[in-house]
ROTOR-470178 format. One record per atom (N, C-alpha, C): residue in three letters; chain; atom name; y, z, x. Coordinates in nm, 3 decimals, decimal comma. Layout:
N
@code->ALA&unit->A&site->CA&Y->Y&Z->Z&X->X
...
// end
This chain:
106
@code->UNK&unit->A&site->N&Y->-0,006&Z->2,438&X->1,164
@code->UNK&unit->A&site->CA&Y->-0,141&Z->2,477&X->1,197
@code->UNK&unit->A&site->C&Y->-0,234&Z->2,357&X->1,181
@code->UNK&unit->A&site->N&Y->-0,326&Z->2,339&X->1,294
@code->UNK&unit->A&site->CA&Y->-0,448&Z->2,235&X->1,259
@code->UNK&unit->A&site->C&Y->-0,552&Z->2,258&X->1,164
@code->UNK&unit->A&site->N&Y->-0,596&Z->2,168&X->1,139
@code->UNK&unit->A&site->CA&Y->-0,687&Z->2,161&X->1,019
@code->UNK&unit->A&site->C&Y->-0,841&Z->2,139&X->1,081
@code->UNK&unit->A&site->N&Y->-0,901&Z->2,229&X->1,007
@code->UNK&unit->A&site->CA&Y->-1,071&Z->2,167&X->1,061
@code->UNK&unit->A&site->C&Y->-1,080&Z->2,006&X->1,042
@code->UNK&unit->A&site->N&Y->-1,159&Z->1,998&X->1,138
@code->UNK&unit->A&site->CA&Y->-1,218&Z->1,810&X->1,138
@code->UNK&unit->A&site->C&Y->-1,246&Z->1,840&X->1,015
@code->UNK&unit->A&site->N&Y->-1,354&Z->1,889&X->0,962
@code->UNK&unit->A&site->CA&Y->-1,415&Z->1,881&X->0,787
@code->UNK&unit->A&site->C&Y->-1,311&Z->1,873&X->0,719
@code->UNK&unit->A&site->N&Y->-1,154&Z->1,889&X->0,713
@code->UNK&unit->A&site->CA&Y->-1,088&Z->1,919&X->0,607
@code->UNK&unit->A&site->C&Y->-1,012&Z->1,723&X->0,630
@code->UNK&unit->A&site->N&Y->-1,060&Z->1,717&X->0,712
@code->UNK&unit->A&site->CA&Y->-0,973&Z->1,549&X->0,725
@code->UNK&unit->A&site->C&Y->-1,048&Z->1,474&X->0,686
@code->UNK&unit->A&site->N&Y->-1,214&Z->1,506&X->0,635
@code->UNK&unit->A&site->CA&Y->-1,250&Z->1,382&X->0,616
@code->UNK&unit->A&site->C&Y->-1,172&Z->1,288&X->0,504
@code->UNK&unit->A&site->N&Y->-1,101&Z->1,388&X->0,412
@code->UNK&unit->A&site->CA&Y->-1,058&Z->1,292&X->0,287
@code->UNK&unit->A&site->C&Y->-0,965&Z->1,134&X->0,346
@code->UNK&unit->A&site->N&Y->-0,893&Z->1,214&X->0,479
@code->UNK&unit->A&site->CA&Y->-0,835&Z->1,126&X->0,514
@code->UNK&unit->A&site->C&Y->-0,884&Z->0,997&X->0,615
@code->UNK&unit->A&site->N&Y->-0,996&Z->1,013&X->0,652
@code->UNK&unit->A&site->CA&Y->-1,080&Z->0,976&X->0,765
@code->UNK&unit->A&site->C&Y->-1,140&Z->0,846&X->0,654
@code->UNK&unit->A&site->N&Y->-1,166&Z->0,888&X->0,562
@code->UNK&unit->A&site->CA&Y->-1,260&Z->0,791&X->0,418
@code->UNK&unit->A&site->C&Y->-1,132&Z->0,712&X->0,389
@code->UNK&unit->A&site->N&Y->-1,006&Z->0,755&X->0,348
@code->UNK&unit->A&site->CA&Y->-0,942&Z->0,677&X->0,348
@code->UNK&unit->A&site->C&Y->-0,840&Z->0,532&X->0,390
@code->UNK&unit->A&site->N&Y->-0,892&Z->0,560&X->0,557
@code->UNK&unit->A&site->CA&Y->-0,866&Z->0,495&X->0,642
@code->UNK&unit->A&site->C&Y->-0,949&Z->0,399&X->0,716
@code->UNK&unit->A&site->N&Y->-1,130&Z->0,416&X->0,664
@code->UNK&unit->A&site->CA&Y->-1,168&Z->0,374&X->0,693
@code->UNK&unit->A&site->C&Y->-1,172&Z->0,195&X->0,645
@code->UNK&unit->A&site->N&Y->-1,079&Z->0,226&X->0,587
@code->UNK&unit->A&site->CA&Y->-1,037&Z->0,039&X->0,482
@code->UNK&unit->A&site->C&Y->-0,946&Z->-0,046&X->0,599
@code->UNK&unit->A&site->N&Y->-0,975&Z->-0,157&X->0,629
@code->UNK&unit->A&site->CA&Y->-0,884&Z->-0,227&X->0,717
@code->UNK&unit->A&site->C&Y->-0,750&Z->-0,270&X->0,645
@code->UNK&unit->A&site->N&Y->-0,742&Z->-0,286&X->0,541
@code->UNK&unit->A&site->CA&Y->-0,617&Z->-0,344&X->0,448
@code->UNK&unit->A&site->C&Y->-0,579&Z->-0,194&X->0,432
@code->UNK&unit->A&site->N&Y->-0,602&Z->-0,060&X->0,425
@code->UNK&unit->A&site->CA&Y->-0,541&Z->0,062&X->0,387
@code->UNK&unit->A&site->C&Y->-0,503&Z->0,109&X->0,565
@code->UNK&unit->A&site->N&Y->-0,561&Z->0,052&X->0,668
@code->UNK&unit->A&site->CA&Y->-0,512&Z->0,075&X->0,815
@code->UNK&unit->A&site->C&Y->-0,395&Z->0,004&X->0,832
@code->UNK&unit->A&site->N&Y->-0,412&Z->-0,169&X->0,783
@code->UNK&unit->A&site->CA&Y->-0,254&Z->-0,236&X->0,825
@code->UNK&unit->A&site->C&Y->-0,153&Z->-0,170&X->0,730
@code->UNK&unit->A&site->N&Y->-0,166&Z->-0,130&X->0,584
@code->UNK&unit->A&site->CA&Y->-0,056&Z->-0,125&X->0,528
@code->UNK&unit->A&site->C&Y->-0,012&Z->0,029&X->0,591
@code->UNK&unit->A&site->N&Y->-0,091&Z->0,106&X->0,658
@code->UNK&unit->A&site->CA&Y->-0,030&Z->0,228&X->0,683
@code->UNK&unit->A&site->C&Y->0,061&Z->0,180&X->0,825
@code->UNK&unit->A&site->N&Y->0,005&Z->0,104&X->0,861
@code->UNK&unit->A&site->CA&Y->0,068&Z->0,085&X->1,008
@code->UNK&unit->A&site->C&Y->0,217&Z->-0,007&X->1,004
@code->UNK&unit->A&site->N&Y->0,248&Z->-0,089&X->0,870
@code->UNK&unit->A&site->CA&Y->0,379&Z->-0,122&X->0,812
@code->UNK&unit->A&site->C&Y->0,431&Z->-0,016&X->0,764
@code->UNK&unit->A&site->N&Y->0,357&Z->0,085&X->0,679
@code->UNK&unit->A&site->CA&Y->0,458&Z->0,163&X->0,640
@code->UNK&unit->A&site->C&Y->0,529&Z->0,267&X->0,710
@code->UNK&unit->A&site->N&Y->0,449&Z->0,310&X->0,827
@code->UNK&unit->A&site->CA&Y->0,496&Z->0,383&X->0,913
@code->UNK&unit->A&site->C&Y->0,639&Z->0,313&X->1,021
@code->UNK&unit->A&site->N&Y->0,687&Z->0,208&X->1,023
@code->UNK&unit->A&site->CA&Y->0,814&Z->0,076&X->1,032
@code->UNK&unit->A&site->C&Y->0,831&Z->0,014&X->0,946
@code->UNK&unit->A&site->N&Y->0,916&Z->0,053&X->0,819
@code->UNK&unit->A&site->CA&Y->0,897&Z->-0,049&X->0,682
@code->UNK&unit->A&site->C&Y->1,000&Z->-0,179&X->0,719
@code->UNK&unit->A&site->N&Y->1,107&Z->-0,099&X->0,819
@code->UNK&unit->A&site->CA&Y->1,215&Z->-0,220&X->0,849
@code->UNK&unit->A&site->C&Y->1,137&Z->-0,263&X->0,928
@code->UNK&unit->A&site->N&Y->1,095&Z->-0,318&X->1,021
@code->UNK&unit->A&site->CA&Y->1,028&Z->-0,394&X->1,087
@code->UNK&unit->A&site->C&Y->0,921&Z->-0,496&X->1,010
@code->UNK&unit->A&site->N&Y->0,856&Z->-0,463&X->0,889
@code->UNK&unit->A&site->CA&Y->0,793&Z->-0,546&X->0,808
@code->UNK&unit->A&site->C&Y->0,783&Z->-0,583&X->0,669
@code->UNK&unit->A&site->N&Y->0,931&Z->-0,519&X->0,618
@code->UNK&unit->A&site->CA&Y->0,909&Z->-0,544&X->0,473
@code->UNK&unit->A&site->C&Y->1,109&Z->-0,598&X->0,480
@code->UNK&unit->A&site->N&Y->1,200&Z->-0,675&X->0,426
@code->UNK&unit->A&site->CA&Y->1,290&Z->-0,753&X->0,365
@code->UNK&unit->A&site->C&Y->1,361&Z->-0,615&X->0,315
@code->UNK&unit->A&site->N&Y->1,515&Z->-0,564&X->0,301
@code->UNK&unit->A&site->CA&Y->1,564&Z->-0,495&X->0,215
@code->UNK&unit->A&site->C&Y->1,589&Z->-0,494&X->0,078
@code->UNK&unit->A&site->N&Y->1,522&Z->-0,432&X->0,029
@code->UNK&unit->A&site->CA&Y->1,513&Z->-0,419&X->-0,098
@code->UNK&unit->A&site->C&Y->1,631&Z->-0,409&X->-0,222
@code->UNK&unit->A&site->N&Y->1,616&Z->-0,458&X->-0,317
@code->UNK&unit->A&site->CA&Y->1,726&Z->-0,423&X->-0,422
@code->UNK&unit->A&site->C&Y->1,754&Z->-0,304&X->-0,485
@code->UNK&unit->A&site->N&Y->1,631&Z->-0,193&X->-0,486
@code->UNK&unit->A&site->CA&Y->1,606&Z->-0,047&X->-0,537
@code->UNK&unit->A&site->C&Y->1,538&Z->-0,012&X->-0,447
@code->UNK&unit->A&site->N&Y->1,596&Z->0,147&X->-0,386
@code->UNK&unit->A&site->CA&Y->1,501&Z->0,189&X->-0,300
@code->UNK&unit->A&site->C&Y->1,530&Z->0,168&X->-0,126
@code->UNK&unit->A&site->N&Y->1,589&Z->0,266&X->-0,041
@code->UNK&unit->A&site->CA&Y->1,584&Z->0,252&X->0,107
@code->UNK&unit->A&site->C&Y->1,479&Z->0,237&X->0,122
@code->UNK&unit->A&site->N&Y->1,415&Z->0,130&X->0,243
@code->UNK&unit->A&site->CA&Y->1,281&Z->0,135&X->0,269
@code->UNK&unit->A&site->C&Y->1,226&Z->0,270&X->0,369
@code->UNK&unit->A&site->N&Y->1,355&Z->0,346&X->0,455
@code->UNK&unit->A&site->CA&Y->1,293&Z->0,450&X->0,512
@code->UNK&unit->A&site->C&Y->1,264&Z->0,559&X->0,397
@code->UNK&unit->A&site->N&Y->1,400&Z->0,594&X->0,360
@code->UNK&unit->A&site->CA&Y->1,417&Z->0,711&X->0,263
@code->UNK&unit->A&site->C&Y->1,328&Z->0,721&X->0,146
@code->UNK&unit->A&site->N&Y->1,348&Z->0,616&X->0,084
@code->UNK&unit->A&site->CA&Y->1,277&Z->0,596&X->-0,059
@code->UNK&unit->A&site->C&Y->1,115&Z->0,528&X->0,002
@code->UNK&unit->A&site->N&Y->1,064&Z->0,475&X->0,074
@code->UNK&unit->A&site->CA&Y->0,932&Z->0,403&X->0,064
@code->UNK&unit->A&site->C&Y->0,958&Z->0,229&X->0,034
@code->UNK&unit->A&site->N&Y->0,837&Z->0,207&X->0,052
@code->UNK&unit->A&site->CA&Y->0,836&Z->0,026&X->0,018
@code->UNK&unit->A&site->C&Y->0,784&Z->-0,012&X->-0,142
@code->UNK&unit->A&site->N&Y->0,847&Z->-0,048&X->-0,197
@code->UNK&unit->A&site->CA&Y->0,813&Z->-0,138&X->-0,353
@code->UNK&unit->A&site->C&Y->0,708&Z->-0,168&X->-0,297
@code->UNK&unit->A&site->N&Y->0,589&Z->-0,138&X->-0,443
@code->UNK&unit->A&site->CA&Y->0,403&Z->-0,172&X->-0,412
@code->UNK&unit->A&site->C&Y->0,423&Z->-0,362&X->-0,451
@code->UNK&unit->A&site->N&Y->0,510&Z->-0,413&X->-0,491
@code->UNK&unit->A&site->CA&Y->0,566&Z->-0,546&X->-0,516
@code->UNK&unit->A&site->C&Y->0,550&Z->-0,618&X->-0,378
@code->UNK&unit->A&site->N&Y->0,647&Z->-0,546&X->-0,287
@code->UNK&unit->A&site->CA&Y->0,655&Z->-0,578&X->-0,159
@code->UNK&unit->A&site->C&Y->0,493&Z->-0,575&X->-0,084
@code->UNK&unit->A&site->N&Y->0,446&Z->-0,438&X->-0,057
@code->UNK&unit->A&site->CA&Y->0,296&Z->-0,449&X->-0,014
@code->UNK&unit->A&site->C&Y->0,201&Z->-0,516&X->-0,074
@code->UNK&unit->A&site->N&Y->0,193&Z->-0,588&X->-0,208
@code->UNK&unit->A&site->CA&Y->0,048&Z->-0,656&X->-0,259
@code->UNK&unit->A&site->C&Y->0,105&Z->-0,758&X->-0,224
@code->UNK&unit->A&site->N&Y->0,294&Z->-0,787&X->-0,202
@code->UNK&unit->A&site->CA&Y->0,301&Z->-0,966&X->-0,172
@code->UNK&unit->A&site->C&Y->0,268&Z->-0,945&X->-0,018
@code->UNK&unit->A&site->N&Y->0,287&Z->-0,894&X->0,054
@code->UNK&unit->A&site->CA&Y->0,253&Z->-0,912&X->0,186
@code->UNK&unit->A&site->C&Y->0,101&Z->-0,878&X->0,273
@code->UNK&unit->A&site->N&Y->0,028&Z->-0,798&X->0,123
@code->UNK&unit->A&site->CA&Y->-0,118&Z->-0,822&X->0,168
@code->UNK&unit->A&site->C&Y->-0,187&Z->-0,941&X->0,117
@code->UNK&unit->A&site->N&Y->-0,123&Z->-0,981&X->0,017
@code->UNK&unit->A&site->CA&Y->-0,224&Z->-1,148&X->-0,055
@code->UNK&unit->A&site->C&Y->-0,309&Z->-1,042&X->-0,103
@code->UNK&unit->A&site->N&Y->-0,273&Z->-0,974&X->-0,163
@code->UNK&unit->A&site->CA&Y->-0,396&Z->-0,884&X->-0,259
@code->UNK&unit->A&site->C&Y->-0,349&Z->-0,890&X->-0,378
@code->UNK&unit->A&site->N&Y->-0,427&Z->-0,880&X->-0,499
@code->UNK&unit->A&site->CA&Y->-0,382&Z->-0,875&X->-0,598
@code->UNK&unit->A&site->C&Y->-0,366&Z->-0,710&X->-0,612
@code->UNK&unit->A&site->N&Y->-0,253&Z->-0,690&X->-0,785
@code->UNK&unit->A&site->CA&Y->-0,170&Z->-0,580&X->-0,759
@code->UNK&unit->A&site->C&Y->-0,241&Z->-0,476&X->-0,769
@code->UNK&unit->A&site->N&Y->-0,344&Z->-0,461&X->-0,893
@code->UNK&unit->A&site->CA&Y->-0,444&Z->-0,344&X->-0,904
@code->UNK&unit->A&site->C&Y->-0,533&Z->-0,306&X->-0,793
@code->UNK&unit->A&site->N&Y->-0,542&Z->-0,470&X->-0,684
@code->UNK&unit->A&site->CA&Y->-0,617&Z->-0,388&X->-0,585
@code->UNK&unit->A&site->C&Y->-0,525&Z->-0,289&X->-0,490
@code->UNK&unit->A&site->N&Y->-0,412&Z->-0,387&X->-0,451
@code->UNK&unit->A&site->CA&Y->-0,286&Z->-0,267&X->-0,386
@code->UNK&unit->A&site->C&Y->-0,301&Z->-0,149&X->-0,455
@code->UNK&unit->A&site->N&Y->-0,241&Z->-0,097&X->-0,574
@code->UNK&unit->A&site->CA&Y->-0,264&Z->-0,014&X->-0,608
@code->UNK&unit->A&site->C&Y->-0,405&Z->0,095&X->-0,622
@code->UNK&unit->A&site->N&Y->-0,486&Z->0,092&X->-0,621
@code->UNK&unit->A&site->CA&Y->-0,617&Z->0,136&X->-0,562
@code->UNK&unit->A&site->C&Y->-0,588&Z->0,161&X->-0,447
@code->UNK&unit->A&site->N&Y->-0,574&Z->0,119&X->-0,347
@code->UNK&unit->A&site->CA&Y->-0,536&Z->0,158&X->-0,217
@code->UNK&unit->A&site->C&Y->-0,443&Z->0,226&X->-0,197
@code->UNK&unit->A&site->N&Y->-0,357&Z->0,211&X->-0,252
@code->UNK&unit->A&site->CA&Y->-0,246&Z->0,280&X->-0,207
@code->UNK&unit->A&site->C&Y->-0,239&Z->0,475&X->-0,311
@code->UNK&unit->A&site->N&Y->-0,353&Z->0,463&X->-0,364
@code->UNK&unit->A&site->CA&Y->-0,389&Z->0,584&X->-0,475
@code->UNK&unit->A&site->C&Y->-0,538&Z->0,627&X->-0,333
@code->UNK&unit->A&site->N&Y->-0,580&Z->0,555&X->-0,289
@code->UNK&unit->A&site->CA&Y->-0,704&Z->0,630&X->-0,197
@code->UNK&unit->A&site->C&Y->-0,562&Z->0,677&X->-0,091
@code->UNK&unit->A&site->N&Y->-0,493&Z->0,653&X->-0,030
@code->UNK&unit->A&site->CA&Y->-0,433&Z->0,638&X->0,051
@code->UNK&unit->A&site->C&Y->-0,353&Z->0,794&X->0,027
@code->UNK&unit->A&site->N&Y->-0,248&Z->0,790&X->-0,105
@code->UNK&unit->A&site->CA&Y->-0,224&Z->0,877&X->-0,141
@code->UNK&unit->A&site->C&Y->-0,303&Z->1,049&X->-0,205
@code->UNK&unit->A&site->N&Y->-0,378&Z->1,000&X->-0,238
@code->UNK&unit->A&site->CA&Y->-0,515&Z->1,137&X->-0,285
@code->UNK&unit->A&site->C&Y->-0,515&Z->1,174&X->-0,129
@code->UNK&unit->A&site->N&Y->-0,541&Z->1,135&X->0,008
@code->UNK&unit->A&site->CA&Y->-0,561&Z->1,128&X->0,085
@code->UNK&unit->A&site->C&Y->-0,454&Z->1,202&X->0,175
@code->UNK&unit->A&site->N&Y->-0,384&Z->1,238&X->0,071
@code->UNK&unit->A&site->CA&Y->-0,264&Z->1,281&X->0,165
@code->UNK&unit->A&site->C&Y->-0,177&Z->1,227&X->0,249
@code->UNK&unit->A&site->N&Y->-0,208&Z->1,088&X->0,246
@code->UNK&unit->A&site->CA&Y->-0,152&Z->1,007&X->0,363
@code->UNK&unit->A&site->C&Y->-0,019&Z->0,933&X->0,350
@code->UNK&unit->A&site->N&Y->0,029&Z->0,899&X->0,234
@code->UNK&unit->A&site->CA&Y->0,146&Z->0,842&X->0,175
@code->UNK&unit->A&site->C&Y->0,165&Z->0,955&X->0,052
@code->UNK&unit->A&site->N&Y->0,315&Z->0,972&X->0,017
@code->UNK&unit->A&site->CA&Y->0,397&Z->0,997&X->-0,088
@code->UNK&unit->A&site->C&Y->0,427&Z->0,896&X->-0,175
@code->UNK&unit->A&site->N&Y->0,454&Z->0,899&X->-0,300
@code->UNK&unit->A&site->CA&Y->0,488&Z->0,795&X->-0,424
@code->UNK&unit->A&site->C&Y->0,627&Z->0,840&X->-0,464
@code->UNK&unit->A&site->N&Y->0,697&Z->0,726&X->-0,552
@code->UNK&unit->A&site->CA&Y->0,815&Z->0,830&X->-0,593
@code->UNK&unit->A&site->C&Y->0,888&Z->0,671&X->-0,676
@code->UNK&unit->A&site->N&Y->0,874&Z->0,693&X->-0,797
@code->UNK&unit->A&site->CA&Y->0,907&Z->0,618&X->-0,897
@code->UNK&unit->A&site->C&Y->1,044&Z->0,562&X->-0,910
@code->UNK&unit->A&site->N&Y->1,078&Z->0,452&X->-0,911
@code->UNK&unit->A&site->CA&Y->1,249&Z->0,432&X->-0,935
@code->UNK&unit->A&site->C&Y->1,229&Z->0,298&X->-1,011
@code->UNK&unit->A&site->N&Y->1,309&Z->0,323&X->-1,161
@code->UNK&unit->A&site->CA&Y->1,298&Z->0,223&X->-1,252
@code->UNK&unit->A&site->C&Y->1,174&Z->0,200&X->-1,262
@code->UNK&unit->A&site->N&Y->1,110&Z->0,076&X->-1,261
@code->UNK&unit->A&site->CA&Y->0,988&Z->0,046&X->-1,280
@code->UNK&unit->A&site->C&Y->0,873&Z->0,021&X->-1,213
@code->UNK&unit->A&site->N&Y->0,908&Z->0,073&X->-1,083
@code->UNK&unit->A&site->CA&Y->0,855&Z->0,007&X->-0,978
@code->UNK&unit->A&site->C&Y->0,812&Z->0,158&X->-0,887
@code->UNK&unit->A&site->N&Y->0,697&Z->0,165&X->-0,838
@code->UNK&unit->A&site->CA&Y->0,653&Z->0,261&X->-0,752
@code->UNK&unit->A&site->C&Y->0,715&Z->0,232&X->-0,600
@code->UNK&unit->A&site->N&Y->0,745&Z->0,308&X->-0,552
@code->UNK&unit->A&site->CA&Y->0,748&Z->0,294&X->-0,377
@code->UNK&unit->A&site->C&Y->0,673&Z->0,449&X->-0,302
@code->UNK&unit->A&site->N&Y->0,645&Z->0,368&X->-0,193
@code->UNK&unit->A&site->CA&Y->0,500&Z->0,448&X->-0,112
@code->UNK&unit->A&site->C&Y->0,577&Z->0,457&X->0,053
@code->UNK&unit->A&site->N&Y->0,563&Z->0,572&X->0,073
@code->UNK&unit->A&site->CA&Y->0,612&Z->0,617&X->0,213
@code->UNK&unit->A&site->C&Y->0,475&Z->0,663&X->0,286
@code->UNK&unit->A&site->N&Y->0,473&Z->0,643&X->0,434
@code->UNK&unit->A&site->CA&Y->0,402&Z->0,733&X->0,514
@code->UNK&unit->A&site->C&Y->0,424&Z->0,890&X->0,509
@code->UNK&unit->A&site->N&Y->0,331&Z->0,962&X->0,500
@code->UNK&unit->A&site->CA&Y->0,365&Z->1,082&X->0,506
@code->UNK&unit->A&site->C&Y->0,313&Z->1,151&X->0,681
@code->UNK&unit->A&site->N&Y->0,425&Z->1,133&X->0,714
@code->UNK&unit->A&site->CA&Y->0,472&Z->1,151&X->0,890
@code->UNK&unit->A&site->C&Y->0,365&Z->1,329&X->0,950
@code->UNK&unit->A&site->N&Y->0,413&Z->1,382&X->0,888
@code->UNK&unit->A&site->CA&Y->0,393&Z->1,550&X->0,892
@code->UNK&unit->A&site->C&Y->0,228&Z->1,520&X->0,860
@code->UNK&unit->A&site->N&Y->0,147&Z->1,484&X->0,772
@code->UNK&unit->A&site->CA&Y->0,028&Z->1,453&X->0,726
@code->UNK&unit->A&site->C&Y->-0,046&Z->1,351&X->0,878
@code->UNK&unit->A&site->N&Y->0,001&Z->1,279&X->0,890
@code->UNK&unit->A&site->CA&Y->-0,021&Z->1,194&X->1,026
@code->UNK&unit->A&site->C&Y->-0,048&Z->1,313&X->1,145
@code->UNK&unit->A&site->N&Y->0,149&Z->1,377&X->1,153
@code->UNK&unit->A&site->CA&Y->0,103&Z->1,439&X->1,268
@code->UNK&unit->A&site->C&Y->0,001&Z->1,547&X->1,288
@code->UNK&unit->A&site->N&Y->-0,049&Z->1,633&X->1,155
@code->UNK&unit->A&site->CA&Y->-0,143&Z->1,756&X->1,148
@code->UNK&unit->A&site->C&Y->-0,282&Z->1,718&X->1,228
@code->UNK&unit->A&site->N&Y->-0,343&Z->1,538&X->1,124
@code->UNK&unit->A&site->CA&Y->-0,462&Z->1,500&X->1,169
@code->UNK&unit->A&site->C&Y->-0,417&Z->1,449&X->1,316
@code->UNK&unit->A&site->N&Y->-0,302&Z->1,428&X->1,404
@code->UNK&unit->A&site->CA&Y->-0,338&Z->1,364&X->1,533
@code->UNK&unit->A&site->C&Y->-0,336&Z->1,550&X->1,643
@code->UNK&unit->A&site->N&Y->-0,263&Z->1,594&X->1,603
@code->UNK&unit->A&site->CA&Y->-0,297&Z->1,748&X->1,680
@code->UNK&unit->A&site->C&Y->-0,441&Z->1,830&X->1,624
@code->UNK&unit->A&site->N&Y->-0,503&Z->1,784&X->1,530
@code->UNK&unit->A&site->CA&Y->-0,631&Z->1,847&X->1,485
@code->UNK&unit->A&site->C&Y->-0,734&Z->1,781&X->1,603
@code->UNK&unit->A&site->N&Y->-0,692&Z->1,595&X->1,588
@code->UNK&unit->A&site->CA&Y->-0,816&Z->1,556&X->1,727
@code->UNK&unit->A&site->C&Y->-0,782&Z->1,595&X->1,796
@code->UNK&unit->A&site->N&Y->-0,624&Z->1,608&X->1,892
@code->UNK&unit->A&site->CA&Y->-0,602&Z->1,676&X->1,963
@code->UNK&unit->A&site->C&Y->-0,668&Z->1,818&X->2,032
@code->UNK&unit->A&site->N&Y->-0,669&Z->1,891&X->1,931
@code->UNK&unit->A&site->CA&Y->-0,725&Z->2,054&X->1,960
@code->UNK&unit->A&site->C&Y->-0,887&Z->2,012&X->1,994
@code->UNK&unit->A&site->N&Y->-0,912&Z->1,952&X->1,880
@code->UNK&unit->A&site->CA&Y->-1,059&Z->1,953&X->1,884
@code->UNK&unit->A&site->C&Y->-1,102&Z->1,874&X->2,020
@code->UNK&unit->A&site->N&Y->-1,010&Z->1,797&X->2,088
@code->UNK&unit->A&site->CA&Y->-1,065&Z->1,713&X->2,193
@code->UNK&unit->A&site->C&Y->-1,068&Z->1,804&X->2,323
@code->UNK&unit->A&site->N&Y->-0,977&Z->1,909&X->2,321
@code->UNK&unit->A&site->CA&Y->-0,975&Z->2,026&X->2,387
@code->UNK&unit->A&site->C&Y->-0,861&Z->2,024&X->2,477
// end
């Protein structure tokens, strides 16, 4: 079922970050932009936040901030292994808000 436009803004605020747009747009192809990992499939499991702050040149607390707006947001899943967080696109969350503009576009 679609969601009111009002119910996306959380996600709409969250995206409005250009560094929280590219990293969604890697994570949605992690093989295509992130190295295979030592812990963690990059489809199955998500990308090490190791991997995303080295490949944004961000430092880590700011990755992380983002990737916590990102997640509150509904937009990525987290999922802990050893010591290290990894962050997936959440696909189903994507597709709700693109059939919501959808409907709403008529």
């Amino acid at each position: 079922m679609n969601k009111p436009l009002p119910d996306l803004l959380p996600a709409l605020r969250a995206m409005a970050n250009p560094h929280r747009v590219q990293i969604m747009e890697w994570l949605l192809n992690p093989e295509a932009h992130f190295p295979p990992q030592r812990d963690g499939d990059l489809v199955q499991d998500g990308v090490c936040v190791g991997f995303i702050t080295e490949k944004t040149g961000l430092s880590q607390p700011t990755v992380t901030s983002h990737m916590k707006a990102l997640e509150s947001a509904g937009l990525v899943t987290s999922k802990k292994i050893k010591n290290w967080v990894f962050y997936k696109a959440d696909r189903e969350a994507l597709r709700q808000i693109s059939e919501s503009f959808g409907s709403a576009a008529g």
